[in-house]
mmCIF file of the C-alpha atoms, coordinates in Angstrom:
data_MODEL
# 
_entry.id   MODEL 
# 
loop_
_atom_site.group_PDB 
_atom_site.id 
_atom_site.type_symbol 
_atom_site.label_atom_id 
_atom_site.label_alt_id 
_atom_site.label_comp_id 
_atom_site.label_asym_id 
_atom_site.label_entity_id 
_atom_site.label_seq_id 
_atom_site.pdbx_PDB_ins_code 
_atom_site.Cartn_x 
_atom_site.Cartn_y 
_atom_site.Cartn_z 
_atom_site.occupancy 
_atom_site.B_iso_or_equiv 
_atom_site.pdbx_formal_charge 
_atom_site.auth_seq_id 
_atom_site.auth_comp_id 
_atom_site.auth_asym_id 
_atom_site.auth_atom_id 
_atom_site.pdbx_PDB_model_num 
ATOM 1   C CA . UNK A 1 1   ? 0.000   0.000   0.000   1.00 0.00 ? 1   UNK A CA 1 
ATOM 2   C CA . UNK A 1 2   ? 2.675   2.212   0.669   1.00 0.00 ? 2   UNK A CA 1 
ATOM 3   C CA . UNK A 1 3   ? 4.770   1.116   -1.960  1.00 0.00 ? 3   UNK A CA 1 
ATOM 4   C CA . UNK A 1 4   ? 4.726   4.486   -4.292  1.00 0.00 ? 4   UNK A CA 1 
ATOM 5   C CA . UNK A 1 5   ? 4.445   6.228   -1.287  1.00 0.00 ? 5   UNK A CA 1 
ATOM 6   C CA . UNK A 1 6   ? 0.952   7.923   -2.084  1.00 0.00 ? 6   UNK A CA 1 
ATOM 7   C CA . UNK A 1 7   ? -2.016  5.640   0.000   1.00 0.00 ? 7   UNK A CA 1 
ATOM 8   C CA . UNK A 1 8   ? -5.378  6.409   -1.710  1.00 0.00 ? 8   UNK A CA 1 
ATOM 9   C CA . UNK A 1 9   ? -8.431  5.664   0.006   1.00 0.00 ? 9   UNK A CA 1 
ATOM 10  C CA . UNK A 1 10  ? -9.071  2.449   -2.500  1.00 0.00 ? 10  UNK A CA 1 
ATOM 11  C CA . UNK A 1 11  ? -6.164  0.651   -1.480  1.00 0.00 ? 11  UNK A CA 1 
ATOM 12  C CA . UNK A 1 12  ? -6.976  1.413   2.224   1.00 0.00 ? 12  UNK A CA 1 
ATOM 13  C CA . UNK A 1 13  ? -10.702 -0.023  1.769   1.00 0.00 ? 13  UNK A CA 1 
ATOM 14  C CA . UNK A 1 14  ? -8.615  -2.980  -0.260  1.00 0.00 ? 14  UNK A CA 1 
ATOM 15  C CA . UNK A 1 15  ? -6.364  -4.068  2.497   1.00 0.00 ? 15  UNK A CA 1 
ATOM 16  C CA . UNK A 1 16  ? -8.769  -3.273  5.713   1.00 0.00 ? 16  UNK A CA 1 
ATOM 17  C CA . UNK A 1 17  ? -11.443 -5.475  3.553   1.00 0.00 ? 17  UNK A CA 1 
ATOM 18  C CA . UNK A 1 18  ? -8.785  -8.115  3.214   1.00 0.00 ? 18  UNK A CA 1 
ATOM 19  C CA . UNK A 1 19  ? -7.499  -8.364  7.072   1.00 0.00 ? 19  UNK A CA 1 
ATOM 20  C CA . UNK A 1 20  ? -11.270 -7.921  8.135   1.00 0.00 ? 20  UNK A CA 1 
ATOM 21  C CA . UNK A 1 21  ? -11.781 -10.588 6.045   1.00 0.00 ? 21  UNK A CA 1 
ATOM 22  C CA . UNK A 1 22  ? -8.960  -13.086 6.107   1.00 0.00 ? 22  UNK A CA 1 
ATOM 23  C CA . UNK A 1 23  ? -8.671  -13.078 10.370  1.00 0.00 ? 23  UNK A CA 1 
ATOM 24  C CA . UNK A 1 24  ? -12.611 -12.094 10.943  1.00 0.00 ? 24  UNK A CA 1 
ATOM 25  C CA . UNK A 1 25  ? -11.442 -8.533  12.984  1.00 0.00 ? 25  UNK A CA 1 
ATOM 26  C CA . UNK A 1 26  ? -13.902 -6.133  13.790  1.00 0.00 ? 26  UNK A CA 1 
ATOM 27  C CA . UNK A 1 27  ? -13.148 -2.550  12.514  1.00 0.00 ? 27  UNK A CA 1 
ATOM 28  C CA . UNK A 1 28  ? -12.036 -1.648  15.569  1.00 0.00 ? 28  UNK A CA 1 
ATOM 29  C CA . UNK A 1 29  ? -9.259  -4.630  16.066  1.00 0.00 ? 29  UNK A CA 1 
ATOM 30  C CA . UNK A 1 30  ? -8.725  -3.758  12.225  1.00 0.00 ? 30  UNK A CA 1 
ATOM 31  C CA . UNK A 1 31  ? -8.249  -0.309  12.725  1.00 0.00 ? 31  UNK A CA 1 
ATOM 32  C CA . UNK A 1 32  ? -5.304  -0.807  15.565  1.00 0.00 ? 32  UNK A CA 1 
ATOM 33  C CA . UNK A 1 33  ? -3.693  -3.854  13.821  1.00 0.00 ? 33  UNK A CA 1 
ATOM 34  C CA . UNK A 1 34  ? -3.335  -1.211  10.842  1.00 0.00 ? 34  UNK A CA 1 
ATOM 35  C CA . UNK A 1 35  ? -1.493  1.328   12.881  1.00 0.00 ? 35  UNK A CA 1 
ATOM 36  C CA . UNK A 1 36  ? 0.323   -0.694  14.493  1.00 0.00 ? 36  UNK A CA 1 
ATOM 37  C CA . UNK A 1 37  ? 1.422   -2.389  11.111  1.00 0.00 ? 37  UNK A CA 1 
ATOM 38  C CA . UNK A 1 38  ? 2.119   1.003   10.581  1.00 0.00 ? 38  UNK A CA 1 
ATOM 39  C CA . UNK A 1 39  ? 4.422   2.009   13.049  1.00 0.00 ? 39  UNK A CA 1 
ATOM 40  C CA . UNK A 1 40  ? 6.098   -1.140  13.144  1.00 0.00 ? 40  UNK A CA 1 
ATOM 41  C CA . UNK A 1 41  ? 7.076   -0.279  8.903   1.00 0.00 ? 41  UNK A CA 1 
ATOM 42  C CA . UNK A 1 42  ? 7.622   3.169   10.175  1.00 0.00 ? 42  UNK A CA 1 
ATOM 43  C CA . UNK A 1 43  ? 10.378  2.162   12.270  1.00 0.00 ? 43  UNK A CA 1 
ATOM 44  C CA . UNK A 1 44  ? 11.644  -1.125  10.105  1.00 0.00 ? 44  UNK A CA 1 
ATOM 45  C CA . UNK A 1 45  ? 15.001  -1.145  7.934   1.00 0.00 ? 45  UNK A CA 1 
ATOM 46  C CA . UNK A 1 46  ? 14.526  -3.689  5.770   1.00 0.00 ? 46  UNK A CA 1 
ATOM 47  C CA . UNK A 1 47  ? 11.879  -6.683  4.760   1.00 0.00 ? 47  UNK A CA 1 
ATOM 48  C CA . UNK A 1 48  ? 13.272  -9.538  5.685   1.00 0.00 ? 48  UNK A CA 1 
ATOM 49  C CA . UNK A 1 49  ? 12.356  -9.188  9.105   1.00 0.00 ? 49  UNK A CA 1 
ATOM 50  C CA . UNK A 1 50  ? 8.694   -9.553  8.249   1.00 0.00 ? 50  UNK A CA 1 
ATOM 51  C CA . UNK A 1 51  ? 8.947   -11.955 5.259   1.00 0.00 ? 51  UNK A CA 1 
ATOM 52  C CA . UNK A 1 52  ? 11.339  -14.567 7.209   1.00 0.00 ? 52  UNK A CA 1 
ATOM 53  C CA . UNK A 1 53  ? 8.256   -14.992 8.993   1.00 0.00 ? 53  UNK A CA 1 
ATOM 54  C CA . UNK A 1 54  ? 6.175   -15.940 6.801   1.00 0.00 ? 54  UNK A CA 1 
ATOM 55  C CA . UNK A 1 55  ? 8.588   -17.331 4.731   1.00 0.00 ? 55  UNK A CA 1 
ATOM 56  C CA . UNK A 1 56  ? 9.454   -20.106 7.274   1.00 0.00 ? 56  UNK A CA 1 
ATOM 57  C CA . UNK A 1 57  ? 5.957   -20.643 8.595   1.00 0.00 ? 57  UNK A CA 1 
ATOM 58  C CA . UNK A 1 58  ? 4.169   -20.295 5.653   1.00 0.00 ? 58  UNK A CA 1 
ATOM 59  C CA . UNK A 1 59  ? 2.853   -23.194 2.987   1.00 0.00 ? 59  UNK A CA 1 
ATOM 60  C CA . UNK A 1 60  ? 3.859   -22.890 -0.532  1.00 0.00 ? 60  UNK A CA 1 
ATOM 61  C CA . UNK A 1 61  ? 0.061   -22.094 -1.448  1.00 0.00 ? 61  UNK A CA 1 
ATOM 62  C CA . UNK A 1 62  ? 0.075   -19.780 1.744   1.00 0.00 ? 62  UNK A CA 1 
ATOM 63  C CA . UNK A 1 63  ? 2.732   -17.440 0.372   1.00 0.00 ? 63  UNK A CA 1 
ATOM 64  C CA . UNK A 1 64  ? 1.251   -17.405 -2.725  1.00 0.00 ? 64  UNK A CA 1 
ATOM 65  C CA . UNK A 1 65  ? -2.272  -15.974 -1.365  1.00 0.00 ? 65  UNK A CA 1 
ATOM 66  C CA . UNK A 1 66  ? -0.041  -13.262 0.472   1.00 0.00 ? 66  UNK A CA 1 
ATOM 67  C CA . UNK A 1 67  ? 1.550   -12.167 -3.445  1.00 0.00 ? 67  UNK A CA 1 
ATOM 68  C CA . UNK A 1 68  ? -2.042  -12.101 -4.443  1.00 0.00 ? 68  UNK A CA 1 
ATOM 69  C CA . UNK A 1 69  ? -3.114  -9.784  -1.554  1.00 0.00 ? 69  UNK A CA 1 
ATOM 70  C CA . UNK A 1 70  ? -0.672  -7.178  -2.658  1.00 0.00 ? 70  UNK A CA 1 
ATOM 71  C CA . UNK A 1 71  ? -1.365  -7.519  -5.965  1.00 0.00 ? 71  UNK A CA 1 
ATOM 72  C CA . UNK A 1 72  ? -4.739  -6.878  -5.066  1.00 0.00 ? 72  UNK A CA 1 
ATOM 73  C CA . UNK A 1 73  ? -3.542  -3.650  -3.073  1.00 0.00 ? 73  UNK A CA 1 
ATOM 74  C CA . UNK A 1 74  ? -1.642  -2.494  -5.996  1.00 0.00 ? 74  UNK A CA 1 
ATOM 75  C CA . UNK A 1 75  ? -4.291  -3.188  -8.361  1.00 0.00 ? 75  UNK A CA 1 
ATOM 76  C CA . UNK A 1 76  ? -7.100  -1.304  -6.262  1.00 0.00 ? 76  UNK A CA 1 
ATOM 77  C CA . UNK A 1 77  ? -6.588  2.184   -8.067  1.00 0.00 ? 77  UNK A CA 1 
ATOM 78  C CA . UNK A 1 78  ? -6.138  0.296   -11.427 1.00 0.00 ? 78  UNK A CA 1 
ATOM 79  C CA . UNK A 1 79  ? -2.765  1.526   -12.299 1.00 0.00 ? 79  UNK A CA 1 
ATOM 80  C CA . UNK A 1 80  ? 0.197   -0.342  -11.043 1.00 0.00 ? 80  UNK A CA 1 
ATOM 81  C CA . UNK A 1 81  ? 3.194   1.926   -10.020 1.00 0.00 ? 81  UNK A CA 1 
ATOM 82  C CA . UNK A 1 82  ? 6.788   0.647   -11.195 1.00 0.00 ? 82  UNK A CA 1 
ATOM 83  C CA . UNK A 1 83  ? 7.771   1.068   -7.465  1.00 0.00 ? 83  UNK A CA 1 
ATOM 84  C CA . UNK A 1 84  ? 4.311   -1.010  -6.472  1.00 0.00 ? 84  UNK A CA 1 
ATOM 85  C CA . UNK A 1 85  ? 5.260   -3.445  -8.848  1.00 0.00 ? 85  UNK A CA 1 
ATOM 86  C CA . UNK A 1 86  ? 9.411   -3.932  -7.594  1.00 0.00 ? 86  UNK A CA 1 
ATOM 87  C CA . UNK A 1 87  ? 7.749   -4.185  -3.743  1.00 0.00 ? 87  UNK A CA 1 
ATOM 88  C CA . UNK A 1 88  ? 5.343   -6.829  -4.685  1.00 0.00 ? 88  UNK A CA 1 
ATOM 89  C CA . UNK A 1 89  ? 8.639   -8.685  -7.026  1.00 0.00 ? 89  UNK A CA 1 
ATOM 90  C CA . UNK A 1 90  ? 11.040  -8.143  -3.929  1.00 0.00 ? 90  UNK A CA 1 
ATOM 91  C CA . UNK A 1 91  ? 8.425   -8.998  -1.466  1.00 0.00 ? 91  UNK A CA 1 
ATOM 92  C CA . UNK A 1 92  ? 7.564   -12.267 -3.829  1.00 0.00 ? 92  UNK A CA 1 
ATOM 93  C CA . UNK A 1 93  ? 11.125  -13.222 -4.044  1.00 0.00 ? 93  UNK A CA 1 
ATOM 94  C CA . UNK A 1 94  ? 11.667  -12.806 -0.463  1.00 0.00 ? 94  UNK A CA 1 
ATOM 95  C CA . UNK A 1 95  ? 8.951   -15.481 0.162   1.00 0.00 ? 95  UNK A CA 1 
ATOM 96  C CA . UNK A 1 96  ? 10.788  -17.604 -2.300  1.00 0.00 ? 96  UNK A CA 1 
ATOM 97  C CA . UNK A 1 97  ? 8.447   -17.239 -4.787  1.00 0.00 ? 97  UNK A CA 1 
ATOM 98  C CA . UNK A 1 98  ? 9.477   -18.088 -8.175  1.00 0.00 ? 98  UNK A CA 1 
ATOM 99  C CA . UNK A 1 99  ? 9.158   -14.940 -11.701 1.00 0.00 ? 99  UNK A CA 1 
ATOM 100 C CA . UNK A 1 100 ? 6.728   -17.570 -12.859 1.00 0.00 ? 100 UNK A CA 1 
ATOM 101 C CA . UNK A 1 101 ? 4.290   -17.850 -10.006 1.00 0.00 ? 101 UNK A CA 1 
ATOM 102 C CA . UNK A 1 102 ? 4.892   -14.215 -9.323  1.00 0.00 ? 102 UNK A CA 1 
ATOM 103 C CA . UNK A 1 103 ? 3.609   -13.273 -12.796 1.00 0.00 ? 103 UNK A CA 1 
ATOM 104 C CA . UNK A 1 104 ? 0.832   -16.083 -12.813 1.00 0.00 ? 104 UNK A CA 1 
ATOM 105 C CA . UNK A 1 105 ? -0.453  -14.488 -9.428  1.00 0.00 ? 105 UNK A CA 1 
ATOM 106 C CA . UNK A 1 106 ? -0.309  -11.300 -11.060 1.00 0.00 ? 106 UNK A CA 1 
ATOM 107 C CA . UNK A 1 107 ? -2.032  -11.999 -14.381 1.00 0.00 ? 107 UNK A CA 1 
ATOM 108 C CA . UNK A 1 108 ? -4.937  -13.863 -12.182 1.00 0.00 ? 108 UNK A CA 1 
ATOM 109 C CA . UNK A 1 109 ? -5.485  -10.687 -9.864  1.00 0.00 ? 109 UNK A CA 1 
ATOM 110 C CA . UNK A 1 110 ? -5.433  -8.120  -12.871 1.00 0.00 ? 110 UNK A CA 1 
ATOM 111 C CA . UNK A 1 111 ? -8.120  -9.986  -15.015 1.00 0.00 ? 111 UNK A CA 1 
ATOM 112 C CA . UNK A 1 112 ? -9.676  -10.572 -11.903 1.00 0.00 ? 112 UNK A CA 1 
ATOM 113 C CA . UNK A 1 113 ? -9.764  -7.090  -10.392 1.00 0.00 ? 113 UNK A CA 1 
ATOM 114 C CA . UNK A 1 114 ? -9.775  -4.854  -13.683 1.00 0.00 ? 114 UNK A CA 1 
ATOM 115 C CA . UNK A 1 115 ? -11.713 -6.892  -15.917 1.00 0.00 ? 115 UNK A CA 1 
ATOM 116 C CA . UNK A 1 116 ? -15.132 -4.701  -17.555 1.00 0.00 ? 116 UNK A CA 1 
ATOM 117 C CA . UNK A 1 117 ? -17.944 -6.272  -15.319 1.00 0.00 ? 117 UNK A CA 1 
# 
């Protein structure tokens, strides 16, 4: 989300829907778990402390439903920002995820997410 460094309120709505969603938080649980994400990025050097996490504890298919997730983030104002799309590739890469499930992933979410309704 704050990949390009501009947050719209789409990709807010996006990744509250998804936590909401994915660990059944009410909007108030949501709400702190997002600032706390927050400061916790705020104050973070690198990745890898966050994605050795998940990494090691993670399935295969696991991982790859987190890729999707922030290709659904970086897909919820339509465009895709070149420095969206390096986070979600180093991100991806960090979880061990290989170019081709990376680009599968994202192929799924755009025609997905983007696709005339």
């Amino acid at each position: 989300m704050r990949a390009d460094l501009e947050v719209t309120e789409k990709e807010r709505t996006v990744v509250v829907a998804a936590l909401q969603s994915k660990f059944e938080l009410t909007p108030e649980e949501t709400g702190e778990l997002v600032e706390l994400a927050e400061s916790e990025a705020d104050d973070s050097i690198d990745h890898y402390q966050f994605t050795s996490l998940i990494k090691n504890g993670y399935s295969r298919e696991q991982k790859r439903k987190v890729v999707e997730y922030l290709w659904t983030v970086a897909f919820a104002d339509a465009t895709v920002d070149k420095d969206e799309e390096y986070m979600v590739r180093k991100i991806a890469n960090l979880l061990g995820i290989s170019h081709r499930e990376y680009i599968e992933v994202k192929l799924e979410v755009r025609d997905r997410d983007i696709a005339p309704n």
